[in-house]
Rosetta silent file (secondary structure, phi, psi, omega in degrees, C-alpha in Angstrom):
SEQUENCE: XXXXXXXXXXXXXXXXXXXXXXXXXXXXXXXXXXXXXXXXXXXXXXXXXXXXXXXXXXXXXXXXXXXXXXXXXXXXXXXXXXXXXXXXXXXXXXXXXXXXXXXXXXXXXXXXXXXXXXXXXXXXXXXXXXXXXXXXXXXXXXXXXXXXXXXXXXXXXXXXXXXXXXXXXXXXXXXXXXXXXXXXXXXXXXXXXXXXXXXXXXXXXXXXXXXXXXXXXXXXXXXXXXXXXXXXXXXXXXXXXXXXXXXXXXXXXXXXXXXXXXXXXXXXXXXXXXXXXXXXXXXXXXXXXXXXXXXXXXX
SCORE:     score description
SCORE:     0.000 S_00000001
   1 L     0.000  -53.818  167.034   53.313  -73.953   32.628 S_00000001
   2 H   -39.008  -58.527 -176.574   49.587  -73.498   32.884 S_00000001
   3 H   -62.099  -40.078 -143.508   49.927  -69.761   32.944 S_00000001
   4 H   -70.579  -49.057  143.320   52.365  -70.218   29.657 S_00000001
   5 H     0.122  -76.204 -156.367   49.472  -72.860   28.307 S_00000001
   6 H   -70.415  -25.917  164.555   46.944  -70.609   29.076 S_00000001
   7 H   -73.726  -31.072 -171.129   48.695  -67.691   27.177 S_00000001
   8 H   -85.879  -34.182 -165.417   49.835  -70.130   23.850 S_00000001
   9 H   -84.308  -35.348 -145.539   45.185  -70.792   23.994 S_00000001
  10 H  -130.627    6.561  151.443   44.384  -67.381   24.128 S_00000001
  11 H  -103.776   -9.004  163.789   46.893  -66.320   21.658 S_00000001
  12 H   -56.613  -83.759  168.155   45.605  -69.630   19.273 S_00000001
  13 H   -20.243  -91.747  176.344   42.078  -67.822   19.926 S_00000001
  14 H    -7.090  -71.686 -161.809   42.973  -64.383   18.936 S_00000001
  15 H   -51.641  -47.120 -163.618   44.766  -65.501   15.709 S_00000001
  16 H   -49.350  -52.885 -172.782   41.591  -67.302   14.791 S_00000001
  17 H   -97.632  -14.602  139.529   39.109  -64.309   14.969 S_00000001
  18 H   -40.266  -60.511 -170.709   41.983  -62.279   13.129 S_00000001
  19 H   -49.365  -51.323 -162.464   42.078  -64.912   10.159 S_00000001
  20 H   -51.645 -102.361 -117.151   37.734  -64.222   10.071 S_00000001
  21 H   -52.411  -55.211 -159.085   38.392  -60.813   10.107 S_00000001
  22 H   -67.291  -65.791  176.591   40.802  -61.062    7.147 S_00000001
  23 H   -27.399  -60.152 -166.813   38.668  -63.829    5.334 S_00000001
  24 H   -75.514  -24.472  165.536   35.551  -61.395    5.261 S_00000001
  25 H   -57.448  -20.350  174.471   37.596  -58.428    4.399 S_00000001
  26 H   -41.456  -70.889  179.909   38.415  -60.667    1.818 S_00000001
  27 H   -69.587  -54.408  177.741   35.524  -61.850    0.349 S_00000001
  28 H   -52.725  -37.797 -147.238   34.303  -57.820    0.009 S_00000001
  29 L   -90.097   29.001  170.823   37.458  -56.730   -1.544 S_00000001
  30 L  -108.410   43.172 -176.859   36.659  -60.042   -4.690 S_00000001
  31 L  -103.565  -58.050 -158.402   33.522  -57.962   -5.574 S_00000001
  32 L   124.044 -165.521  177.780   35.509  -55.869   -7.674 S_00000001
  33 L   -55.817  168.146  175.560   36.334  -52.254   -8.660 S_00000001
  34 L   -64.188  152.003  150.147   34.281  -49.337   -7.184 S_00000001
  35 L   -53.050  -49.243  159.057   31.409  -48.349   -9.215 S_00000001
  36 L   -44.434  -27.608  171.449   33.122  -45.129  -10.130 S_00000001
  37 L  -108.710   29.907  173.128   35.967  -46.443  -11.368 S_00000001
  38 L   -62.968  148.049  135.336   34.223  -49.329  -13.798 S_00000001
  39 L   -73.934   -3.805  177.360   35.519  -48.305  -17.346 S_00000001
  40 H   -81.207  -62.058 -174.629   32.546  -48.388  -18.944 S_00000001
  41 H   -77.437   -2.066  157.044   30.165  -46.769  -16.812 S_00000001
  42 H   -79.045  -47.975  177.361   32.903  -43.615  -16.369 S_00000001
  43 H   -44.681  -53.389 -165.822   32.627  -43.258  -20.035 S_00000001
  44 H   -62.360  -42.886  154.887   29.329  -43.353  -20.218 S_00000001
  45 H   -83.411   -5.812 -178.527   29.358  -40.724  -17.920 S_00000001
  46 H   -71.061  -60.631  147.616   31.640  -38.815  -19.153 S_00000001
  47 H   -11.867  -85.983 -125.695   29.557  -38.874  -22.545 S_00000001
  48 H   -85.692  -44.931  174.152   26.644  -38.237  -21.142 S_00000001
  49 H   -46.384  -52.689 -169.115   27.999  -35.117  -18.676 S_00000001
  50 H   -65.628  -56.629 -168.394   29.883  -33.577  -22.163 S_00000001
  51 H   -44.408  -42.766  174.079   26.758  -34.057  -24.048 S_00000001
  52 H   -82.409   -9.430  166.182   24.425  -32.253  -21.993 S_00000001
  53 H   -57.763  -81.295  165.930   26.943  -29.558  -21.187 S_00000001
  54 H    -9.956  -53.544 -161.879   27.442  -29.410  -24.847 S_00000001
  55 L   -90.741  -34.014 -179.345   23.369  -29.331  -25.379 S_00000001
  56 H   -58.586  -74.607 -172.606   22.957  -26.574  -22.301 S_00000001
  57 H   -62.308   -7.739  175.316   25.557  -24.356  -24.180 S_00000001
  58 H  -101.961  -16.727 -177.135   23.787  -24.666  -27.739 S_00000001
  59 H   -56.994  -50.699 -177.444   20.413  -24.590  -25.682 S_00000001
  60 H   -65.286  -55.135 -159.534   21.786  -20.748  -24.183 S_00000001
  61 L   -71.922 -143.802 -170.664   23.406  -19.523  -27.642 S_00000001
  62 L    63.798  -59.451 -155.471   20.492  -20.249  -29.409 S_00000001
  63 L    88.560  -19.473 -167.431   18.030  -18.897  -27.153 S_00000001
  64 L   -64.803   -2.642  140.107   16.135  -21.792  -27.461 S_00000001
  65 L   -35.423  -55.497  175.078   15.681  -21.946  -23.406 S_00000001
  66 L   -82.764  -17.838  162.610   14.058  -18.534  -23.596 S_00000001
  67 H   -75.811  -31.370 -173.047   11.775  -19.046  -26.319 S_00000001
  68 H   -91.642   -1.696  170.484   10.629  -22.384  -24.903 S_00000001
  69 H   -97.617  -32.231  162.509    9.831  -20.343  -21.503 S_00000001
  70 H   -45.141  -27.387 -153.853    8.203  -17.654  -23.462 S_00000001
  71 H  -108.623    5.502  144.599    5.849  -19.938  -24.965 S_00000001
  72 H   -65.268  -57.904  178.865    5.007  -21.726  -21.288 S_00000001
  73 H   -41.010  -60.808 -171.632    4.629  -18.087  -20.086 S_00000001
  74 H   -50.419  -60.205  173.961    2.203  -17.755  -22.963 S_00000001
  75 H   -73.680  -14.945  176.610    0.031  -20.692  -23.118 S_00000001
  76 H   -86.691  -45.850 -175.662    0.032  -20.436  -18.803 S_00000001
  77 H   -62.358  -37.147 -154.437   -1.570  -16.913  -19.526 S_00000001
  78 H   -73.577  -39.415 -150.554   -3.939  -17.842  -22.129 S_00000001
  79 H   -72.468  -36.270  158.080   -4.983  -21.086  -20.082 S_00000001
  80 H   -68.732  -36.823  175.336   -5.597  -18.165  -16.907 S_00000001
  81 H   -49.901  -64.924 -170.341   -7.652  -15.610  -19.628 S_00000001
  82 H   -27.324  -62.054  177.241   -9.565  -18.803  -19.938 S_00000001
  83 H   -50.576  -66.719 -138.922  -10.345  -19.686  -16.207 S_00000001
  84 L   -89.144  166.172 -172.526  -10.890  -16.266  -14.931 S_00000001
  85 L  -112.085   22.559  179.686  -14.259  -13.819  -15.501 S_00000001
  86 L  -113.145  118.755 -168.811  -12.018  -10.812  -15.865 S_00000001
  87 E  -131.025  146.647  149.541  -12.330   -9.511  -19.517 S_00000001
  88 L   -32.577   96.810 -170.491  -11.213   -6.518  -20.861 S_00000001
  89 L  -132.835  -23.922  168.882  -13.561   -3.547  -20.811 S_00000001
  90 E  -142.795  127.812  158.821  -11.518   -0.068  -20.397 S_00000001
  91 E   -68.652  104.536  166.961   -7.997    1.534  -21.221 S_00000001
  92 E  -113.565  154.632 -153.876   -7.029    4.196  -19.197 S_00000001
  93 L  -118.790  143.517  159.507   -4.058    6.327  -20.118 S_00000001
  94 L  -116.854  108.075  160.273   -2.469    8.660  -17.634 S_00000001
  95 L   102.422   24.949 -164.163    0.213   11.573  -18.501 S_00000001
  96 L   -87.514  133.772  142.008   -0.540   11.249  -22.429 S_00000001
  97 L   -40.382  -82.107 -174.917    0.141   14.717  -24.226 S_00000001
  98 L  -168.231   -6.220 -172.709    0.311   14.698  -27.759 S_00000001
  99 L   -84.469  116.521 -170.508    1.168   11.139  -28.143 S_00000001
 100 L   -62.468  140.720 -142.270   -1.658    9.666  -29.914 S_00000001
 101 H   -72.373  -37.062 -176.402   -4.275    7.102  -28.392 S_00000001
 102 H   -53.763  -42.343  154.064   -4.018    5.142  -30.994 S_00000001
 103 H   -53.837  -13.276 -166.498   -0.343    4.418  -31.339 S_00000001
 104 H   -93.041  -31.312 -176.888   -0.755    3.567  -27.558 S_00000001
 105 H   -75.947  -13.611  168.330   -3.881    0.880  -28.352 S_00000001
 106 H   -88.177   -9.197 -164.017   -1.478   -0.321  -31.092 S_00000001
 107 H  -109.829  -35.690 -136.476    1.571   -0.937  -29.092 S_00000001
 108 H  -110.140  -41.508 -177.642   -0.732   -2.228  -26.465 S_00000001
 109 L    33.935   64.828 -133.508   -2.794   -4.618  -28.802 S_00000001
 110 L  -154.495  137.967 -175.664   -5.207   -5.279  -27.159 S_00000001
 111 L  -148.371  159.634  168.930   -9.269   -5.386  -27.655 S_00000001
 112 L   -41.265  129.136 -147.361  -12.302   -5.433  -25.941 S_00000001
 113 L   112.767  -55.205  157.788  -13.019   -9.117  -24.288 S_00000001
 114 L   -34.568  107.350 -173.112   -9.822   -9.533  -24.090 S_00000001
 115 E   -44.852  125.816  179.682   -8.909  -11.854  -20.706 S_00000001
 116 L   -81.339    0.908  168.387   -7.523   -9.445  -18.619 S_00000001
 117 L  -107.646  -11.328 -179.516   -5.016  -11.698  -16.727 S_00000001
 118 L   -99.395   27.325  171.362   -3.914  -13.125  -20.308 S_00000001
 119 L  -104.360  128.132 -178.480   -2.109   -9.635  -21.417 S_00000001
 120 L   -65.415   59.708 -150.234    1.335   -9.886  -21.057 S_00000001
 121 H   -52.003  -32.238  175.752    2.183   -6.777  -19.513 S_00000001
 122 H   -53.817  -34.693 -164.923    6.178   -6.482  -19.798 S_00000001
 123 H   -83.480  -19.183 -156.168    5.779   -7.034  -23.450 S_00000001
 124 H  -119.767  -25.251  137.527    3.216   -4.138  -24.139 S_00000001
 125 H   -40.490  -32.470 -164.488    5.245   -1.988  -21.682 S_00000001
 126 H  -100.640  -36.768  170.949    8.117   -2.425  -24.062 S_00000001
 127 H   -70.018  -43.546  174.152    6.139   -1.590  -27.013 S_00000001
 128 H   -36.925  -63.356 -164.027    4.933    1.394  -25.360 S_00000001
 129 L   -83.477   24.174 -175.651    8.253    2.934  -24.622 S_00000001
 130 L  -109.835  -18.354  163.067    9.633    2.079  -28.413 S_00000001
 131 L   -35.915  172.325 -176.502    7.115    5.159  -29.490 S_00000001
 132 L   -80.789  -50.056 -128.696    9.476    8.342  -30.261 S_00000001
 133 L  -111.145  -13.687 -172.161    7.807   10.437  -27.849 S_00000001
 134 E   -75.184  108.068  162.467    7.490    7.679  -24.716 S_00000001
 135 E   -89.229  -21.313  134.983   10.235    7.919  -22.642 S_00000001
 136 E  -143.431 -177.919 -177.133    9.093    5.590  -20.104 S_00000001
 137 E  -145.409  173.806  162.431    5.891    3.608  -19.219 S_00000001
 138 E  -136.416  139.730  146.628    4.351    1.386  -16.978 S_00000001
 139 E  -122.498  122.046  178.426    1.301   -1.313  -16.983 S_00000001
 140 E   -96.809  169.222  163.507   -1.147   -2.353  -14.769 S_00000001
 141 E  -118.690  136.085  154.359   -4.128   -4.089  -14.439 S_00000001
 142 E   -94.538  114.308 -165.790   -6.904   -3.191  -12.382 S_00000001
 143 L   -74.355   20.387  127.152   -9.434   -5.384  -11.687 S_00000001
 144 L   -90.769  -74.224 -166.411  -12.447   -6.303  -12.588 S_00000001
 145 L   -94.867  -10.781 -162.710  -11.871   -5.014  -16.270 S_00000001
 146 E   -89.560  142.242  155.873   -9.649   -2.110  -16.674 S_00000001
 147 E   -55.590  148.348  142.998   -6.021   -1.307  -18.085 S_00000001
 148 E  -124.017  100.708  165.884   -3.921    1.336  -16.439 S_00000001
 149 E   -68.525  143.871  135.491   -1.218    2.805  -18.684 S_00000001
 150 E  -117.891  114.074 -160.798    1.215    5.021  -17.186 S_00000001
 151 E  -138.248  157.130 -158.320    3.031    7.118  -19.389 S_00000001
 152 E  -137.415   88.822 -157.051    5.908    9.504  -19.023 S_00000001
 153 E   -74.078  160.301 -179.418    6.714   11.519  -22.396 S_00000001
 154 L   -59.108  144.447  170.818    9.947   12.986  -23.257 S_00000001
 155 L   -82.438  109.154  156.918   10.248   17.187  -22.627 S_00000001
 156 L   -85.331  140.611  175.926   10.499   19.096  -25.691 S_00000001
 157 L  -131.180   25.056  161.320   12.654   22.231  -25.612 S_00000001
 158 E   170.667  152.374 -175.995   12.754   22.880  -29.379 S_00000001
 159 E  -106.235  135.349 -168.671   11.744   22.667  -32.551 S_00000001
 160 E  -104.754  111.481 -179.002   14.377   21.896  -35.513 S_00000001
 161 L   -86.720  122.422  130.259   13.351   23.409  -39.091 S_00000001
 162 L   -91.553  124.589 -178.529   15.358   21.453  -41.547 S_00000001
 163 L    92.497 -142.804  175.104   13.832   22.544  -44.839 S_00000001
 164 L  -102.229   34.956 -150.689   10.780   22.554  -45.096 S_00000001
 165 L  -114.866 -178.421 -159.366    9.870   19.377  -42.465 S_00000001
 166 L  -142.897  125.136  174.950    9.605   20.433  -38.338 S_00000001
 167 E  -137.551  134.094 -173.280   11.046   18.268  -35.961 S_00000001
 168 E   -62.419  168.088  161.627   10.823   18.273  -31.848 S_00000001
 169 E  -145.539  168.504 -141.230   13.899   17.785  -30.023 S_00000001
 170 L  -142.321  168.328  178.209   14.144   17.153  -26.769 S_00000001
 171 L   -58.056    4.080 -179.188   16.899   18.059  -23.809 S_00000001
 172 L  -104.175   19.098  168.374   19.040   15.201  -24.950 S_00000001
 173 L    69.091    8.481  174.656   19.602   16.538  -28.501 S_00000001
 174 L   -45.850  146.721  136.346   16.811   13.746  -29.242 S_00000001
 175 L   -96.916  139.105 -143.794   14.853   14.088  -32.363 S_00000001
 176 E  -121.882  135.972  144.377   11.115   13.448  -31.933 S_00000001
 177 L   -91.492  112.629  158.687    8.718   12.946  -34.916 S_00000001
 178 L  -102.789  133.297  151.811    5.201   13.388  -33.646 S_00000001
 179 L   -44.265  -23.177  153.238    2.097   13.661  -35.485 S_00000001
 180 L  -137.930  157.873  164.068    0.964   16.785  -33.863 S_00000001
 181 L   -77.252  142.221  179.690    2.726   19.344  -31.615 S_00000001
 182 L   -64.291  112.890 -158.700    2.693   19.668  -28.278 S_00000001
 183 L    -6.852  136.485  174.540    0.507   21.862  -25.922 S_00000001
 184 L    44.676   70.177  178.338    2.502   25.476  -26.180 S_00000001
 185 L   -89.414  -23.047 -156.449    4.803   24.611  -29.143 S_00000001
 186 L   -72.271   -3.578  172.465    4.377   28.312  -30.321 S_00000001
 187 L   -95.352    7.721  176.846    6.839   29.073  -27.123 S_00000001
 188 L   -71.421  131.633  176.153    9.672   26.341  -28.232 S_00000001
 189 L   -57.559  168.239  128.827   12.811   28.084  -29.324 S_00000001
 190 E   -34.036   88.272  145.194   13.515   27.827  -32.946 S_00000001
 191 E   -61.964  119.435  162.113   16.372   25.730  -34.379 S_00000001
 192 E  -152.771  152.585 -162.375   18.018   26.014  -37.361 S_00000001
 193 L    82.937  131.457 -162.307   21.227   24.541  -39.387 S_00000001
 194 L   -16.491  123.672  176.823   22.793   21.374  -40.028 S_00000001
 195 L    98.369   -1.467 -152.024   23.555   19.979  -36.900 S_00000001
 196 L   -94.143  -23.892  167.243   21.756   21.789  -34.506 S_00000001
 197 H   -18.826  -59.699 -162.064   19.902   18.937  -32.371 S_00000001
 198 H   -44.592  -31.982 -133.044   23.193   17.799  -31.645 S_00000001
 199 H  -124.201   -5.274 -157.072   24.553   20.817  -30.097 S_00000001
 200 H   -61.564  -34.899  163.919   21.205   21.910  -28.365 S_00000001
 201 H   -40.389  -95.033   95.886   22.817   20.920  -24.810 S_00000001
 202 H    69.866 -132.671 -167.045   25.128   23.394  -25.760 S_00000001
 203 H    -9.803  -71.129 -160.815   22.893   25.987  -26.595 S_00000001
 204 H   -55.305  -40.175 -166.951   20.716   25.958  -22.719 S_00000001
 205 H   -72.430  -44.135  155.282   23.979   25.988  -20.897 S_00000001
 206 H   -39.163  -46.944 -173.851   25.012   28.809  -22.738 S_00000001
 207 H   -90.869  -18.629  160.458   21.829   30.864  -22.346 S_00000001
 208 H   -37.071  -23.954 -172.726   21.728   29.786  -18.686 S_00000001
 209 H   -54.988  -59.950 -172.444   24.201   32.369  -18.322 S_00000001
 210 H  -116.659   54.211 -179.665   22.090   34.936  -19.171 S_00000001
 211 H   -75.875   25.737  175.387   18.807   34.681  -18.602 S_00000001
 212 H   -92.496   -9.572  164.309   17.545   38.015  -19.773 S_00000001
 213 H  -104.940   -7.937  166.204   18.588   37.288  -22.747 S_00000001
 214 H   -78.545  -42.603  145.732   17.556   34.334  -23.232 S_00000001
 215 L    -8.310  -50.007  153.814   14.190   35.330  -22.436 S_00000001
 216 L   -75.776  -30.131 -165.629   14.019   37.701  -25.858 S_00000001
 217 L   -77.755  139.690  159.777   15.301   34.674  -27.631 S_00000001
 218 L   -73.211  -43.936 -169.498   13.304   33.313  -30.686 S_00000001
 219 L  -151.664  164.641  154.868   15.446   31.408  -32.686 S_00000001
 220 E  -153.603  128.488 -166.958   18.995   29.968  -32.913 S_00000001
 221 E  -106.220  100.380  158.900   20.932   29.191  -36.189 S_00000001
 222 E   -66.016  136.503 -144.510   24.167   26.861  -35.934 S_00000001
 223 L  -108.296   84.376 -170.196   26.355   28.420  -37.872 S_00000001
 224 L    67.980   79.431  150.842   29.246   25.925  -40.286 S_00000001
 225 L    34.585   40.359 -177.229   28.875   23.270  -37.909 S_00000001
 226 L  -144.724  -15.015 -172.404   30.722   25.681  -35.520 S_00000001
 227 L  -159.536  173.237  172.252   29.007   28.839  -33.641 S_00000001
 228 E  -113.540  135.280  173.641   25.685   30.035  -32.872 S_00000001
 229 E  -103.252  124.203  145.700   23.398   33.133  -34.226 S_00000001
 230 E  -101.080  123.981  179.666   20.833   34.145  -31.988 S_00000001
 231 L   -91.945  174.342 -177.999   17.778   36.051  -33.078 S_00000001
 232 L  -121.519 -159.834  -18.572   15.689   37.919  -30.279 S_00000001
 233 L   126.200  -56.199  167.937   12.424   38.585  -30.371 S_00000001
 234 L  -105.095   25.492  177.518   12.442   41.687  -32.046 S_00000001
 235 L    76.440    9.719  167.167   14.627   40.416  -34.627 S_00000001
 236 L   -73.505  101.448 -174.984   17.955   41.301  -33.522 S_00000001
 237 L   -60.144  147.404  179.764   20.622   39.000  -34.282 S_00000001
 238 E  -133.774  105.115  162.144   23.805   38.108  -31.500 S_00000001
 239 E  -102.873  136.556 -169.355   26.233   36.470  -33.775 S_00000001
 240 L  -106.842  179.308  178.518   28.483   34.933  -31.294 S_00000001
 241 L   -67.306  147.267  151.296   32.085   33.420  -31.400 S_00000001
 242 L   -26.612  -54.990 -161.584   33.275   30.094  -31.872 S_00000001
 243 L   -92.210  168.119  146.812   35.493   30.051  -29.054 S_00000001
 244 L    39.579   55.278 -179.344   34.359   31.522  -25.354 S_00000001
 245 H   -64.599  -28.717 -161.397   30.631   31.820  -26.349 S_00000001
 246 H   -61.115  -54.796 -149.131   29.730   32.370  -22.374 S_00000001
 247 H   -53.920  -48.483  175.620   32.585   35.016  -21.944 S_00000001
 248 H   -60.392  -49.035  163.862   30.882   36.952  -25.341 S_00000001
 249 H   -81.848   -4.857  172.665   27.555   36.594  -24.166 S_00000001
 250 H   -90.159  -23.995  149.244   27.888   38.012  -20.749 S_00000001
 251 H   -56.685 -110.860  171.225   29.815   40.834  -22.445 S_00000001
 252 L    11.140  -26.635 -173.662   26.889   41.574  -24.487 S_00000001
 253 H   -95.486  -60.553 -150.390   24.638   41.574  -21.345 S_00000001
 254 H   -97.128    4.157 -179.853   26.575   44.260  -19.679 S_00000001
 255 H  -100.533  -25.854  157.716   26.918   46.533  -22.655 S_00000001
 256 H   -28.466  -64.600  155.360   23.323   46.024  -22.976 S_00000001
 257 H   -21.500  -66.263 -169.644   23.036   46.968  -19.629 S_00000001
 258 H   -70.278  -80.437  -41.973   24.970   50.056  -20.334 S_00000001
 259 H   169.559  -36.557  170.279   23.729   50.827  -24.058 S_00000001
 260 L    81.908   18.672 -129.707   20.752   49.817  -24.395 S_00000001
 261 H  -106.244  -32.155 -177.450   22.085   48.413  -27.657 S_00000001
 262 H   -51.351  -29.946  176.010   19.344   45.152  -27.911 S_00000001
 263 H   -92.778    0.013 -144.986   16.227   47.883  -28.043 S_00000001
 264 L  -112.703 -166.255 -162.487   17.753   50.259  -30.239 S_00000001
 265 L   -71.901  -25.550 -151.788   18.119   50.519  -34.232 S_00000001
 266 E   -89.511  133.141 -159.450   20.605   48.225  -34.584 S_00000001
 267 L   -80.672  -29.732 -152.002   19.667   44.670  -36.742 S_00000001
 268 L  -149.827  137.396 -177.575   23.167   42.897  -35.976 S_00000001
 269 L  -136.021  130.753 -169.242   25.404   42.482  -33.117 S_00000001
 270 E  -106.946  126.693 -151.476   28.554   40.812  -33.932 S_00000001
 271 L  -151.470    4.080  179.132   30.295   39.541  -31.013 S_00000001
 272 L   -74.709   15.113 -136.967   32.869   36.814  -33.102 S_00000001
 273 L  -134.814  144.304  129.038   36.099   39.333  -32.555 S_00000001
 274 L   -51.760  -38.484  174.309   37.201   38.926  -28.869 S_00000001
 275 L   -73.019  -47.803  162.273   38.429   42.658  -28.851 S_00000001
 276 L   -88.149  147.789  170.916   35.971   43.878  -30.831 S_00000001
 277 L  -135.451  144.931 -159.182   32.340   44.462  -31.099 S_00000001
 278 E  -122.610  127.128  161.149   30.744   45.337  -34.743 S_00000001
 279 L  -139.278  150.568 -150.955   27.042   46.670  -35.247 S_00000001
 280 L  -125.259  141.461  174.176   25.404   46.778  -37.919 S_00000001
 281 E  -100.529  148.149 -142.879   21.709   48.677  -38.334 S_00000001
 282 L   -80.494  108.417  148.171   18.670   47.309  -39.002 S_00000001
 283 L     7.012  161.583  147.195   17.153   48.591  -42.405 S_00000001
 284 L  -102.029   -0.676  170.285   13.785   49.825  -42.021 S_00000001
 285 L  -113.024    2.237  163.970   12.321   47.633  -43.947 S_00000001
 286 L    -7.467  113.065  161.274   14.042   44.621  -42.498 S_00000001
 287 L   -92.497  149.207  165.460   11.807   41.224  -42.358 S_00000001
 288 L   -51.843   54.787 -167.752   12.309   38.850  -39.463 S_00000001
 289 L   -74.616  174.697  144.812   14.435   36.296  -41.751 S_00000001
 290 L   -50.888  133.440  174.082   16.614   33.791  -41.272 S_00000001
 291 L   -49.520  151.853  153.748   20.092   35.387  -39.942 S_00000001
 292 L  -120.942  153.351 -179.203   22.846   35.404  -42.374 S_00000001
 293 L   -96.613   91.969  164.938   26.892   35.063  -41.665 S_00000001
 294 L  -104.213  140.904  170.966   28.215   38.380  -42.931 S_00000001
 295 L   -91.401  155.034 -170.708   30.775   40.170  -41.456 S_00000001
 296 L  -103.896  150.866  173.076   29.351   43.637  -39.985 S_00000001
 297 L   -53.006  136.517  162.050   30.401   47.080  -40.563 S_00000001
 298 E   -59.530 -163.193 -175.295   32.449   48.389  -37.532 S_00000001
 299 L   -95.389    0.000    0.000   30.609   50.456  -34.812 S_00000001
């Protein structure tokens, strides 16, 4: 009985410090809802998350992000120009040409005095390379006062007459307006007829073929937005085919070879025929002209 007692008290006990247990579990769970799940305050976040999404995405399309960090960027430089004892005092230009200093001190905009930690160097790189003739640049500063331009102009490999105007072009079929020409323009092939920038790729891989003839060449006239004329040197025209230009000029090379035919009397070498070759002889009073597209007498 005692043990049975003693077992009914210490299961009394137990229950007791259950019930607490329950009670205070109780008492938390009367508080209420979670904070997160309030209806108010989810809205409110909900709001406030779409709105600033919302405000992000018109902030990016806009631009208005990058404009308001340019003009930190800006006002952080000027406020360093300020601080610092480093002023402007020399430009120096490295790998300049023909491109004129002055478009590069204009692009660069930039005057004596000028804080030398307040020039913005990406931006005046980027003007630099929007000249015709820059194909790329770089800028540094050098300290205490100096500029260092590095600049790395475009290769001309011909000049294009339309008309009467003269324009450079470059291996990319580029057209270049420059204000003067470049050191040893008088050895730039000749271009001429509608179209021929374009095709000027074209053209070196063709005369790669052959460079002994290419060598002699002066000029080259695209012909109906379709073939090439070459003049030589001594004013002998190679009008070549549409089709198989290579195959036609390395035939020409070996009959050369043979024949002699490039030093000799004759003004015109007609090479459009696959089968045939047509020559025609040069006049004696012949001027160095433009070529013309005639068909030649046979041989």
């Amino acid at each position: 009985m005692k043990g049975f007692g003693a077992k009914r008290t210490t299961k009394a006990t137990t229950g007791k410090r259950d019930y607490d247990r329950r009670k205070k579990r109780g008492a938390i769970r009367k508080t209420g809802r979670p904070l997160w799940r309030q209806p108010m305050l989810l809205g409110a976040l909900v709001l406030l998350l779409g709105s600033g999404g919302g405000g992000g995405w018109w902030a990016w399309h806009e631009g208005w992000l990058v404009t308001v960090q340019s003009h930190i960027d800006a006002g952080m430089r000027q406020v360093a120009g300020a601080l610092t004892p480093f002023k402007l005092a020399d430009v120096t230009v490295e790998g300049r040409e023909y491109v004129e200093r002055s478009a590069i001190l204009a692009a660069l905009n930039v005057q004596t005095g000028d804080s030398l930690l307040g020039i913005d160097l990406n931006a005046s790189r980027k003007r630099l390379e929007a000249i015709d003739w820059v194909a790329s640049a770089t800028v540094e500063r050098r300290l205490p006062d100096t500029l260092y331009v590095t600049l790395k102009e475009r290769r001309a490999v011909a000049i294009w007459q339309n008309g009467s105007e003269y324009t450079l072009i470059d291996t990319n079929g580029r057209t270049v307006r420059a204000n003067r020409m470049p050191p040893g323009y008088e050895s730039l092939l000749l271009l001429g007829g509608p179209g021929a920038p374009e095709h000027v790729g074209e053209l070196l891989l063709l005369l790669a073929w052959e460079p002994a003839i290419a060598k002699q060449l002066r000029a080259a006239v695209w012909v109906g937005q379709r073939r090439w004329n070459l003049v030589l040197t001594n004013g002998t025209e190679i009008w070549l085919p549409e089709e198989d230009a290579i195959a036609a000029l390395q035939r020409m090379a070996k009959l050369d070879g043979t024949y002699k035919l490039l030093s000799r009397e004759f003004g015109v070498v007609d090479l459009r025929l696959p089968d045939k070759l047509y020559l025609r002889k040069r006049p004696s009073d012949q001027s160095l002209g433009k070529p013309s597209d005639q068909s030649a007498g046979p041989a």
